[in-house]
CHARMM internal coordinates of N, CA and C (Angstrom, degrees):
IC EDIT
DIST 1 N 1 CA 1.4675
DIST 1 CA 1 C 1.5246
ANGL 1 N 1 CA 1 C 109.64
DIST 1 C 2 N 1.3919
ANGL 1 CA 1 C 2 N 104.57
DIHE 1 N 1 CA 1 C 2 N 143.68
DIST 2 N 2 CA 1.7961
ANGL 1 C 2 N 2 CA 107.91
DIHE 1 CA 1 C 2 N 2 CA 172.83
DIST 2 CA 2 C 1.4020
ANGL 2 N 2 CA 2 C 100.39
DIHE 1 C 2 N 2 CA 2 C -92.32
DIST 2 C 3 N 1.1085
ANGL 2 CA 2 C 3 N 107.56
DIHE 2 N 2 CA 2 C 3 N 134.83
DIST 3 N 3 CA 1.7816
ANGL 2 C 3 N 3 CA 123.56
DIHE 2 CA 2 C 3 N 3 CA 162.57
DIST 3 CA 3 C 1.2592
ANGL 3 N 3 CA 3 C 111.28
DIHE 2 C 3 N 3 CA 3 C -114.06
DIST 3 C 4 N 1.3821
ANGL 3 CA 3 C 4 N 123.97
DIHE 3 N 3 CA 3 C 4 N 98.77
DIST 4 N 4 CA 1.6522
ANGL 3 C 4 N 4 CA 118.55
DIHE 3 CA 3 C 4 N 4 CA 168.76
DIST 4 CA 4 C 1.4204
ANGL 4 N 4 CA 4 C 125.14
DIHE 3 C 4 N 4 CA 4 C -71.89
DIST 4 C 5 N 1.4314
ANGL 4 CA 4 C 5 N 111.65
DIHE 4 N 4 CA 4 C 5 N 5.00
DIST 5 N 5 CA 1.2743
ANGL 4 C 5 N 5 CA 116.18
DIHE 4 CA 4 C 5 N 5 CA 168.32
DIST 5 CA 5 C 1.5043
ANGL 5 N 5 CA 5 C 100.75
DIHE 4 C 5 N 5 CA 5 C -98.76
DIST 5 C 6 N 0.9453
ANGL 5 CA 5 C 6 N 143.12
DIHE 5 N 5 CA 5 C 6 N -48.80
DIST 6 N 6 CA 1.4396
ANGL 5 C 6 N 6 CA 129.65
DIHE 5 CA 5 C 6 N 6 CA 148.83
DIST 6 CA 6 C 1.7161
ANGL 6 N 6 CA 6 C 133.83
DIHE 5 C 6 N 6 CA 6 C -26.62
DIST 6 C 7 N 1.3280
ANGL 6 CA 6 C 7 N 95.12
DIHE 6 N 6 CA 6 C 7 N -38.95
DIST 7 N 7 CA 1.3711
ANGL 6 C 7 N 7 CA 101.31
DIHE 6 CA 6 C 7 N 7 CA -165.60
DIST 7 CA 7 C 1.5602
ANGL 7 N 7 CA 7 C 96.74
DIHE 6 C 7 N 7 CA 7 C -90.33
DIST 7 C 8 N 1.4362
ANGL 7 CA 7 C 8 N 125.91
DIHE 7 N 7 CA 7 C 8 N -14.11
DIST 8 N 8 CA 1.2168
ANGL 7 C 8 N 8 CA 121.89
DIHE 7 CA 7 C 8 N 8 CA 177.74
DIST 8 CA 8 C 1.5598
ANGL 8 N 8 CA 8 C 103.21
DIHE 7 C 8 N 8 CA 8 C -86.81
DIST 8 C 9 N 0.7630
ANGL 8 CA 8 C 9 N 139.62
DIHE 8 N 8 CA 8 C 9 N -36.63
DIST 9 N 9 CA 1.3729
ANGL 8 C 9 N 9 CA 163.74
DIHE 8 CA 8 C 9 N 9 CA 159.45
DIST 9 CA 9 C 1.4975
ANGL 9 N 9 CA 9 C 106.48
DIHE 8 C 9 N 9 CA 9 C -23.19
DIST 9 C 10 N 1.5650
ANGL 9 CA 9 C 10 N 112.94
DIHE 9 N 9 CA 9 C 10 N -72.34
DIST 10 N 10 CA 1.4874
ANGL 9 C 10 N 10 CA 131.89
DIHE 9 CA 9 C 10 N 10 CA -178.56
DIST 10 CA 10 C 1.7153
ANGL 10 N 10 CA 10 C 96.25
DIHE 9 C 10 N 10 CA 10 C -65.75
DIST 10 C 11 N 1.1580
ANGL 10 CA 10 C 11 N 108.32
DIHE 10 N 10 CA 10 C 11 N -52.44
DIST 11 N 11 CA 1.9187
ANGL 10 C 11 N 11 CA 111.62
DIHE 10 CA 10 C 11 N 11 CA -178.32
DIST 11 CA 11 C 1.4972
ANGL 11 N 11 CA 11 C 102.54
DIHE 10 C 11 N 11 CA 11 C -57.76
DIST 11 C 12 N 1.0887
ANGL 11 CA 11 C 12 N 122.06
DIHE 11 N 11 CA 11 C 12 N -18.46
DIST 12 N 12 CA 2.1531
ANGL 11 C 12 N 12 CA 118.67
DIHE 11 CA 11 C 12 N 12 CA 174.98
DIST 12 CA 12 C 1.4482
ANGL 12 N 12 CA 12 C 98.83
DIHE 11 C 12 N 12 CA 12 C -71.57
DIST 12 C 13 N 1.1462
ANGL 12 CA 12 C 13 N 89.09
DIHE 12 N 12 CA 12 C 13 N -60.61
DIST 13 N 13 CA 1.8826
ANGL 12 C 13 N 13 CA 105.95
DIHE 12 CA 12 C 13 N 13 CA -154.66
DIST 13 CA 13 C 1.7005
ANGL 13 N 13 CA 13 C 95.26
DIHE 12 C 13 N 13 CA 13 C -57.71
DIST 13 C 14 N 1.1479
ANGL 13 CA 13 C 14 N 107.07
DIHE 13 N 13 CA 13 C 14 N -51.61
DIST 14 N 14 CA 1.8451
ANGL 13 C 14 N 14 CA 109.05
DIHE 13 CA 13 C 14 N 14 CA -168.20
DIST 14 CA 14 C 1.7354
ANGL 14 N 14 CA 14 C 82.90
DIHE 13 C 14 N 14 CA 14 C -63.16
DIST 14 C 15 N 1.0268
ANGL 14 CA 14 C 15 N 137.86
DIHE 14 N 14 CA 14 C 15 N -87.61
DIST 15 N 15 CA 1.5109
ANGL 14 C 15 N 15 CA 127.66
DIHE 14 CA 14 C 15 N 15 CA -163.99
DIST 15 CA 15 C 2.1535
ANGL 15 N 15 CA 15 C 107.76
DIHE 14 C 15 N 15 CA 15 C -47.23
DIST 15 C 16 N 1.0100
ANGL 15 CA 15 C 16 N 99.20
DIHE 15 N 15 CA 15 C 16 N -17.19
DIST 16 N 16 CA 1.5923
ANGL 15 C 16 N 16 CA 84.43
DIHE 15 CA 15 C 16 N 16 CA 171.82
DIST 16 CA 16 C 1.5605
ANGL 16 N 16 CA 16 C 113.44
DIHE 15 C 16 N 16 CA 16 C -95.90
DIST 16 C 17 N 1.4591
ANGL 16 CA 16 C 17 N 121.59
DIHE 16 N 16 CA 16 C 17 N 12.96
DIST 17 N 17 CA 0.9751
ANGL 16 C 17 N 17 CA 131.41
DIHE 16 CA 16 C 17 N 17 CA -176.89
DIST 17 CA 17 C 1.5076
ANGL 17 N 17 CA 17 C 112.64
DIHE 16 C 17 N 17 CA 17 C -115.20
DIST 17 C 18 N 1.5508
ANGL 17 CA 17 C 18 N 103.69
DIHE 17 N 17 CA 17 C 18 N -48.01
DIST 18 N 18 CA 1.4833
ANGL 17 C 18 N 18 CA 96.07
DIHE 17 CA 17 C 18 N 18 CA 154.91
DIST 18 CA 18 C 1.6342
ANGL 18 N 18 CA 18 C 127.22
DIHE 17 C 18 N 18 CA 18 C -51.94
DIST 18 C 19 N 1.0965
ANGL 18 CA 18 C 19 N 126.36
DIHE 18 N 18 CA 18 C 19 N -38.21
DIST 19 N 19 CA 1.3595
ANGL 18 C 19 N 19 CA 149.22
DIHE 18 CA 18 C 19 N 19 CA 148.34
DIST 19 CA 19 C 1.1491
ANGL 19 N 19 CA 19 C 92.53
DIHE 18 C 19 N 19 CA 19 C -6.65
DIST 19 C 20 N 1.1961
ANGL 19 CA 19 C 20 N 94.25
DIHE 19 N 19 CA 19 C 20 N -95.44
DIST 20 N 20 CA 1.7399
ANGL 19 C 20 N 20 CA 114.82
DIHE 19 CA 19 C 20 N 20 CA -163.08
DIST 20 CA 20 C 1.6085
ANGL 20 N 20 CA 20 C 110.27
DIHE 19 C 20 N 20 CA 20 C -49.04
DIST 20 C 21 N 0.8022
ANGL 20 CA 20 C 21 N 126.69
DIHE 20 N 20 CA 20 C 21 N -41.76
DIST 21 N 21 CA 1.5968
ANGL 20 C 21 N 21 CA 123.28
DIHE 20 CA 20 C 21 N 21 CA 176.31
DIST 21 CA 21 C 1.6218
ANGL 21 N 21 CA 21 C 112.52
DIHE 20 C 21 N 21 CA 21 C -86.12
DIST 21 C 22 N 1.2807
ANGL 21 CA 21 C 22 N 116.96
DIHE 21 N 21 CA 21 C 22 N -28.67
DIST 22 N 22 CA 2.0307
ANGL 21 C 22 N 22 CA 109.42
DIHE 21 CA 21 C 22 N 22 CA 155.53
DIST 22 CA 22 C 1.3398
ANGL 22 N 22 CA 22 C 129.64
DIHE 21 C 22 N 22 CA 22 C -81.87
DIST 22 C 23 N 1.5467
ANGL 22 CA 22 C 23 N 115.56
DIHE 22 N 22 CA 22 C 23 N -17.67
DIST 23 N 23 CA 1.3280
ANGL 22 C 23 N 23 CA 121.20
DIHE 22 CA 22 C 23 N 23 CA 166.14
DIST 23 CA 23 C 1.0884
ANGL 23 N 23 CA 23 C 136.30
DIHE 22 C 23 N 23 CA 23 C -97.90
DIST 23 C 24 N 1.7256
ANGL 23 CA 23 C 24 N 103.77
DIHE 23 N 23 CA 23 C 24 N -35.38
DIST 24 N 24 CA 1.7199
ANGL 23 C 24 N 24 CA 90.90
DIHE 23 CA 23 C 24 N 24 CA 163.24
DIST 24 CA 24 C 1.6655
ANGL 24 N 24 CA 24 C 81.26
DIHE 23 C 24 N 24 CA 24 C 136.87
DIST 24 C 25 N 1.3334
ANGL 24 CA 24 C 25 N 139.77
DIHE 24 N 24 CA 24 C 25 N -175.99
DIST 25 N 25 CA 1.3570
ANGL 24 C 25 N 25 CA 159.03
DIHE 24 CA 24 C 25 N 25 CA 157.73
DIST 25 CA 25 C 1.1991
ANGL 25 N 25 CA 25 C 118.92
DIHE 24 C 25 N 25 CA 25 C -84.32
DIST 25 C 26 N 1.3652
ANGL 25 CA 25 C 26 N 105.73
DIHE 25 N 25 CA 25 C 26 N -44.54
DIST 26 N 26 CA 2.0570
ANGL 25 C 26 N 26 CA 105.90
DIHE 25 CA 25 C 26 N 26 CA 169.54
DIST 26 CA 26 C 1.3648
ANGL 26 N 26 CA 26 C 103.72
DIHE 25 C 26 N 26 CA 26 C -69.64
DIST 26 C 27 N 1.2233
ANGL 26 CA 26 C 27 N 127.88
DIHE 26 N 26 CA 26 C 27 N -58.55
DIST 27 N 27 CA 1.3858
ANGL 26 C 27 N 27 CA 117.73
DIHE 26 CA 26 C 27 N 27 CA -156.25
DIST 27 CA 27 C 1.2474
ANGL 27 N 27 CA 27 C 108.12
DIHE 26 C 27 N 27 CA 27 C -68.32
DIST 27 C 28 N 1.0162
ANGL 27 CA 27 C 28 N 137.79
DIHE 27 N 27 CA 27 C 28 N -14.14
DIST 28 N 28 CA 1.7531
ANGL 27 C 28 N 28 CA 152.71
DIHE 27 CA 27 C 28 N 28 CA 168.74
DIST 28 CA 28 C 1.2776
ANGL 28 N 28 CA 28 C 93.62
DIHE 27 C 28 N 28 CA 28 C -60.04
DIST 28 C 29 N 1.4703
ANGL 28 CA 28 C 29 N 121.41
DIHE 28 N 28 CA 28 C 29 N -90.14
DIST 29 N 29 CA 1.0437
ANGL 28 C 29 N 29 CA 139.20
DIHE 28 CA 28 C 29 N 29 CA -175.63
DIST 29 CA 29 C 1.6717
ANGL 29 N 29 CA 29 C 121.06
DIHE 28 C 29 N 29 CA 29 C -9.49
DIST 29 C 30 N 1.7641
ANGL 29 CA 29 C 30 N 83.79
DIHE 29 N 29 CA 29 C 30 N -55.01
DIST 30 N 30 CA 1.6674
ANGL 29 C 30 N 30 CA 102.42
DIHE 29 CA 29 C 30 N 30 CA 174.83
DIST 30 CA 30 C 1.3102
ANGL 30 N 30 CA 30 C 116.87
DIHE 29 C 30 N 30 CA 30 C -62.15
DIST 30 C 31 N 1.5994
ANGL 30 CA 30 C 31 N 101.66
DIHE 30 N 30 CA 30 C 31 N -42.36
DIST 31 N 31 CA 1.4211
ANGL 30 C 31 N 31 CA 101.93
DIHE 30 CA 30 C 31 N 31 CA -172.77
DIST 31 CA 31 C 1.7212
ANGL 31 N 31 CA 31 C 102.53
DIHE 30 C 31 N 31 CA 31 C -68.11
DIST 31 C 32 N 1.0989
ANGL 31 CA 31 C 32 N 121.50
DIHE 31 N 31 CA 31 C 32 N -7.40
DIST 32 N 32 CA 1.5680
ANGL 31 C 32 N 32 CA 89.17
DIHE 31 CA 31 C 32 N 32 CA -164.08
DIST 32 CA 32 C 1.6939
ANGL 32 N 32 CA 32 C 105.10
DIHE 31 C 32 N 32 CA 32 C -104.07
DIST 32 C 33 N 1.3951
ANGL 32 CA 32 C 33 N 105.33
DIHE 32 N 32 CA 32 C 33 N -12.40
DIST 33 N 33 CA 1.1029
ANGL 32 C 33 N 33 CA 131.19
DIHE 32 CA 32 C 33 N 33 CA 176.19
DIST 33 CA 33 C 1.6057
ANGL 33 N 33 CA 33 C 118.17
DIHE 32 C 33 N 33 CA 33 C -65.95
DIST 33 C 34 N 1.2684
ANGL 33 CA 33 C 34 N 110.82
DIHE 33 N 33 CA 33 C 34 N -24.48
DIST 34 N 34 CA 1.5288
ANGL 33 C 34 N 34 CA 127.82
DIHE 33 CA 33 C 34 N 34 CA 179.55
DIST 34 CA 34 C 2.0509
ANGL 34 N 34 CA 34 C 100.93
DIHE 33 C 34 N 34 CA 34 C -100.31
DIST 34 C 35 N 1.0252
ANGL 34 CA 34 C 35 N 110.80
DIHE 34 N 34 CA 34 C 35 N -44.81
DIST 35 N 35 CA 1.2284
ANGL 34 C 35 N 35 CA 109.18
DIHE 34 CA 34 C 35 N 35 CA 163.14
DIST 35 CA 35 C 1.6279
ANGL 35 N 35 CA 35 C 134.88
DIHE 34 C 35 N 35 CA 35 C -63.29
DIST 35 C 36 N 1.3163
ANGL 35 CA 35 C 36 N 90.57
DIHE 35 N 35 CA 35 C 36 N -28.06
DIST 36 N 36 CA 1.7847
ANGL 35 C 36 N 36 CA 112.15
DIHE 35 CA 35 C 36 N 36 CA 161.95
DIST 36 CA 36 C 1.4261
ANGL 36 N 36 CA 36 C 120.90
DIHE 35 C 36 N 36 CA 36 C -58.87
DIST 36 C 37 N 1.4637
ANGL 36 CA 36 C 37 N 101.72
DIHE 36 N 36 CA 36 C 37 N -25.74
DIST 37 N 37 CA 1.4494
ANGL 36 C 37 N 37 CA 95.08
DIHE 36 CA 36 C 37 N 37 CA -152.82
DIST 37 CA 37 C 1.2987
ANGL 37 N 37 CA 37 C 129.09
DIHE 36 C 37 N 37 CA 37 C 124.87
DIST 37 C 38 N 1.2839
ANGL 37 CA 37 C 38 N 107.51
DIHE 37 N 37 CA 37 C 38 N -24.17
DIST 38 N 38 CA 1.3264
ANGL 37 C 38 N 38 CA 108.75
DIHE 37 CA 37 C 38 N 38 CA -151.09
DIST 38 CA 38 C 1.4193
ANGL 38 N 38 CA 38 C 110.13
DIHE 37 C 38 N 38 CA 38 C -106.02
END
COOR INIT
IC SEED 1 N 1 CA 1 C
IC BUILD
């Protein structure tokens, strides 16, 4: 079965992972921290 809520899911994580290895650990950090809320 296709789940596009899954598959959007796996498509975050793989781009928040690329993230993390082209941006660095702080700038992640920040980013998620501003997206948090915070």
């Amino acid at each position: 079965m296709h789940n596009p809520h899954a598959a959007g899911f796996l498509f975050g994580l793989h781009l928040l992972l690329v993230g993390y290895f082209v941006l660095g650990v702080d700038d992640v950090v920040l980013l998620g921290a501003n997206f948090g809320g915070g």
